[in-house]
N, C-alpha and C positions, 0 to 999 in steps of 0.2 A: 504494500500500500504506500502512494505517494507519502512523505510527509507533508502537512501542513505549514505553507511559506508566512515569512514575517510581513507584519502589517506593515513595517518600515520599507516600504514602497521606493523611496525617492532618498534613501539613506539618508533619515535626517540625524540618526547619530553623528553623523560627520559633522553636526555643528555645536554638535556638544561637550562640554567642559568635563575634564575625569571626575572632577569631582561631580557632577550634577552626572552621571550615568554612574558613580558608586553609590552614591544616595537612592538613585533609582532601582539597583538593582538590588541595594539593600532591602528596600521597602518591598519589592516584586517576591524577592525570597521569602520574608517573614508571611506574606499575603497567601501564597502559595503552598505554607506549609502549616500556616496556623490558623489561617481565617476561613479558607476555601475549605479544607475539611469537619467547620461547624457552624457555618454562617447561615447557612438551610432550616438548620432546627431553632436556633434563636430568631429566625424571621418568621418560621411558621408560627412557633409560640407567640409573637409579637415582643419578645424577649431582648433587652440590651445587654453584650456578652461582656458584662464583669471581668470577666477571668483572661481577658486580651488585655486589658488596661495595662498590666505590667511590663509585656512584652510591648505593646506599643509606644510606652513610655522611654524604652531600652533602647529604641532605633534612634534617638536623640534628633526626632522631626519635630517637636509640639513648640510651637512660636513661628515655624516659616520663617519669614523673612526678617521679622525681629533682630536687631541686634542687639546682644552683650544680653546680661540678666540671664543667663543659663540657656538661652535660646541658639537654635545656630546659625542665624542672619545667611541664610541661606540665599542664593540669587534669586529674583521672580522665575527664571525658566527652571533652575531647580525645585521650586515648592508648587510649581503647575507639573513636573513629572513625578512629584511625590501626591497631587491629587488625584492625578490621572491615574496612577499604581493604586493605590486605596480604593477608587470608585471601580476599577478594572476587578476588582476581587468581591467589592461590596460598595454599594449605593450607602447603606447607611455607615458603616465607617467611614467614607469618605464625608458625610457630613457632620458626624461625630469632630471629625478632622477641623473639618469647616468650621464651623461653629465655635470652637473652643481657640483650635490655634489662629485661625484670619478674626472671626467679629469681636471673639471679645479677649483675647490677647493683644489687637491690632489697636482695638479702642482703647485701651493703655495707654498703649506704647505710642503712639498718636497724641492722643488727646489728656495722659494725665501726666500729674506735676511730677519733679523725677523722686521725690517719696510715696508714692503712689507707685510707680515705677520699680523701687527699690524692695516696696509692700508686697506688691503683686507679683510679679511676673518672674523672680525663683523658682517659686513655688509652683504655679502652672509650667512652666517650663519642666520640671520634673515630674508633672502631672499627681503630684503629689494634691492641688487643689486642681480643680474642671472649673470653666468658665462657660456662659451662658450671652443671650444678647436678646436683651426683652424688647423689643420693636413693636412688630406686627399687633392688631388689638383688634376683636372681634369686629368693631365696624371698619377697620381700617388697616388694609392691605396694600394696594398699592398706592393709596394715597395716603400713606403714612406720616406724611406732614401734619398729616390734621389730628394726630396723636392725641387725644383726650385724657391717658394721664396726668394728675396735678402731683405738687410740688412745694408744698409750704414750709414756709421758716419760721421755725419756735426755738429758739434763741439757740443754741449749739446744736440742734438736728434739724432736716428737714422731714417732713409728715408727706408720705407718699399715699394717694388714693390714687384706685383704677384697677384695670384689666387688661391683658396679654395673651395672645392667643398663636399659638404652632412656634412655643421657643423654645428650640434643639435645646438637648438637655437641662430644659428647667427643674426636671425632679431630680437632679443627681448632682449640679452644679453648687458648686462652694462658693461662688459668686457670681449672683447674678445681675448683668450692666442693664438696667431700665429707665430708660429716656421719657421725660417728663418734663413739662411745661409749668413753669414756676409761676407766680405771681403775676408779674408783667409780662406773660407770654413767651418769655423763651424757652426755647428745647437745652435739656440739661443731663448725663451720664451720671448715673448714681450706684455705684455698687452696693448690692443688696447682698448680704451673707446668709447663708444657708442655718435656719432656723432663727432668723430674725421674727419678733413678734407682730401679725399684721400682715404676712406674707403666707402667701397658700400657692403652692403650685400641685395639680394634677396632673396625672397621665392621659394624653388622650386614646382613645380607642377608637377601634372600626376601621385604623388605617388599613388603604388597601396599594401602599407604599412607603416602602423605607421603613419597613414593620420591626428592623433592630435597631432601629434607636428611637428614643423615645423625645416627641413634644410635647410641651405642658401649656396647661392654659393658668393662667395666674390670677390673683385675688391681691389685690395690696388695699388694706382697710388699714388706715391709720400706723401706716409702719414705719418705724423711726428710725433713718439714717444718719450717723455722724455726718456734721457740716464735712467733715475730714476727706468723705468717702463721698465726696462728689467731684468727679473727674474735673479738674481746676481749667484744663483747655479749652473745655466743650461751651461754646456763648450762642450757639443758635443750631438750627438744623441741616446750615449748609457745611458745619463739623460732623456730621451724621453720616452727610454725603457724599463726604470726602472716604470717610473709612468706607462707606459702601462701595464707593469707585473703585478702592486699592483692593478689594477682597475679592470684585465681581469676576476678576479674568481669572482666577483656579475653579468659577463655577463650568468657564468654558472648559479648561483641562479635565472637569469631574465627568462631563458629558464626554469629551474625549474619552476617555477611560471607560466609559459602562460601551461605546460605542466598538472599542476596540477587542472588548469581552463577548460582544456578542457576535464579530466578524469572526475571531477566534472561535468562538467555540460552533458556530455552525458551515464553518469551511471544516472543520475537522469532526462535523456529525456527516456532515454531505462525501466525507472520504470514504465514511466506512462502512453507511447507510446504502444498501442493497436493493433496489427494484426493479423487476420488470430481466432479472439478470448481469445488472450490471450497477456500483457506484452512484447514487443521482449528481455527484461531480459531474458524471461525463454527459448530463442534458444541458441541451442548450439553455434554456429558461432559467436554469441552476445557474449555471456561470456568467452568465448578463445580471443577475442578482449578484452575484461574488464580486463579480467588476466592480459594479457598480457602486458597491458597500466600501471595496479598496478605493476606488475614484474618492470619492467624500471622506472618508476618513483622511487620506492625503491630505487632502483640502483642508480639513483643522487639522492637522497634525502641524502645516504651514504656519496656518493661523495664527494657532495658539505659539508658538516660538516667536514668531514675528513680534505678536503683542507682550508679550513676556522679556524679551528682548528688548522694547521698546521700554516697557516699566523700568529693568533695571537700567536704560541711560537716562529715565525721568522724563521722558516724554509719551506716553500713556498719557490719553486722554479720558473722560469719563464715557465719551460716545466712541470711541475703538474699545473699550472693555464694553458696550455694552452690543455694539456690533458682534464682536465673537459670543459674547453670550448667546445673542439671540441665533446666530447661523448654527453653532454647534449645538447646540438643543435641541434645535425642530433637525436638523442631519442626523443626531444619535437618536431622535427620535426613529425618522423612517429608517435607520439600517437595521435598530434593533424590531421593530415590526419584521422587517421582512425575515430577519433571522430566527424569529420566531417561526414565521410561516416556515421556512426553512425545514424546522426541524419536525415537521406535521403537529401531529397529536402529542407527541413525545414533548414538546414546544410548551405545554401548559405542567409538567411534570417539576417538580424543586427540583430532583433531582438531577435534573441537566442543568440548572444555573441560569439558562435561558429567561425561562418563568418570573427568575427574579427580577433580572434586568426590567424585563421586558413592562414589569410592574412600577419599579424604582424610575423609572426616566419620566417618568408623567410629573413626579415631583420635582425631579432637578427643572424639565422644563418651567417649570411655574415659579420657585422661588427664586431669591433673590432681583426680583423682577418680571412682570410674565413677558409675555413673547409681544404685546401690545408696548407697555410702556417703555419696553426697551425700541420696540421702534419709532416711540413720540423723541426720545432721547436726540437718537439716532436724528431723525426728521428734522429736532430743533437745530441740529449742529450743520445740516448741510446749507436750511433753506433760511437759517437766522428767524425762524420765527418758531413760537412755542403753540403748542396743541394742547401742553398741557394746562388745564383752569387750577382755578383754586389754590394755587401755592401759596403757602404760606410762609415767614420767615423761619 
């Protein structure tokens, strides 16, 4: 039987740094040998797997690009092939990832003071505390500016009222960063510590994505944070936006990754899958689907180095991050459909890994922006005028 050829089509290793392909192949190993043989059963149960935390803490990835503070300020194209690796094995570790090392390590290391700095980010670094990013709120998703959290000052704490709703690791997180609208209206970072009084985070359920790891929906009734523990950077919401920009382009690497899992593994179901007498490799309709899947993966595979490459000389834009978002999304979305189809009936099965995928990419498509607002984004930046209403500061 043929073996199964590399998705590296157009060698883009050739542009890559030793170190950003040992880190890679670090993470590919660990994914390969510790996640891929139990990630099935903690998705079926809806289950977040504890018992990886240690090992994933060992590979010394948690912070990205972060520098110093125990992090390993890793280059942008390096912590977009260490997304890519995570989501390529698993959807929800790769947002476990997300979440903890880009939203709310990055809102840190961005936006607080450097005792804040000195507080935090050790310790998540050695994953020794998880970190959270309370945003999103049951009326408001992608218009998230309009944030209804409050934010009051009673003399050395501020008194946080509201609701939060789909925030990766809210029931597990040691700190959770919730953005709130103080008195005179500005948006503000507040770290909330795990078992503060006044805070309630739930699991949610019925997901029918990204089912190992868990979102929380939050309750803040009267919950009293140190003036101390509100990130000293943060004076409106276009500091919000900022870390959202810098975090947006590993969602395109994440989608890269679930996209290169599911070329993977149904090039190499179609090798050894038998009909009719012979491989369905060798139908035509088969391999205009395989092209087709290697064509587009190419294409972000480009993409996403381009852009990546572009962050780390500092010229990344918010509308090139949100460009690759939105192309590599709806791409991983139709290759992992078709790889689906690919693998017939067996195609809805855990156990070909397929199923997973093919579940998990509905969510990457939709968060961190859906497939809409990133093309208002995009829209506003080519034609200088905005589509989008209601902003606020």
């Amino acid at each position: 039987m043929t073996e199964p050829s590399s998705p590296d089509f157009y060698a883009l290793e050739d542009l890559l740094t030793p170190e950003e392909v040992a880190v890679r192949d670090r993470v590919r190993k660990w994914c390969d040998t510790e996640v891929l043989p139990r990630i099935n059963d903690y998705w079926e149960r809806a289950e977040f797997p504890f018992e990886l935390v240690p090992g994933f803490a060992e590979l010394g990835i948690a912070g990205g690009t972060v520098q110093g503070y125990g992090s390993p300020g890793m280059s942008a194209v390096a912590a977009g092939l260490v997304a890519a690796e995570l989501a390529r094995a698993d959807g929800s570790i790769g947002t476990f990832n997300g979440v903890h090392s880009f939203l709310a390590m990055q809102s840190i290391a961005m936006l607080g003071s450097e005792e804040q700095k000195q507080r935090y980010l050790p310790a998540m670094a050695r994953m020794e505390k998880i970190g959270a990013f309370g945003l999103t709120e049951p009326r408001h998703g992608s218009d998230a500016v309009a944030l209804e959290t409050r934010a009051r000052r009673d003399g050395d704490v501020f008194v946080l009222d509201g609701q939060k709703k789909w925030i990766g690791n809210g029931t597990i997180a040691d700190h959770v960063i919730i953005w709130a609208r103080d008195e005179e209206g500005a948006v503000g970072g507040y770290v909330v510590d795990k078992g503060t009084p006044g805070f309630t985070a739930t699991v949610m359920t019925g997901k029918t994505a990204l089912r190992a790891v868990w979102q929380a929906e939050i309750t803040l009734e009267g919950a009293r944070v140190p003036v101390e523990d509100k990130l000293a950077n943060c004076r409106s919401f276009k500091d919000v936006s900022t870390v959202l920009d810098r975090t947006r382009y590993t969602v395109a690497w994440r989608a890269l990754g679930v996209a290169t899992a599911a070329y993977e593994l149904a090039l190499a179901h179609c090798l050894q899958r038998e009909q009719f007498g012979q491989p369905i490799a060798g139908y035509q309709l088969v391999q205009e689907k395989l092209a087709t899947m290697l064509a587009e993966i190419t294409t972000m595979q480009l993409m996403c180095w381009r852009l990546s490459s572009l962050a780390d000389a500092g010229r990344m834009t918010a509308a090139m991050a949100s460009l690759a978002k939105r192309h590599c999304c709806a791409t991983a979305r139709r290759i992992v459909a078709d790889a689906r189809d690919l693998f017939g009936g067996d195609g809805i099965l855990l156990e070909h890994h397929i199923a997973r995928h093919h579940a998990d990419i509905e969510a990457i498509y939709t968060f961190e922006g859906t497939d809409h607002v990133q093309a208002l984004i995009i829209g506003r930046e080519i034609t200088g005028h905005s589509a989008i209403s209601g902003r606020r500061r």
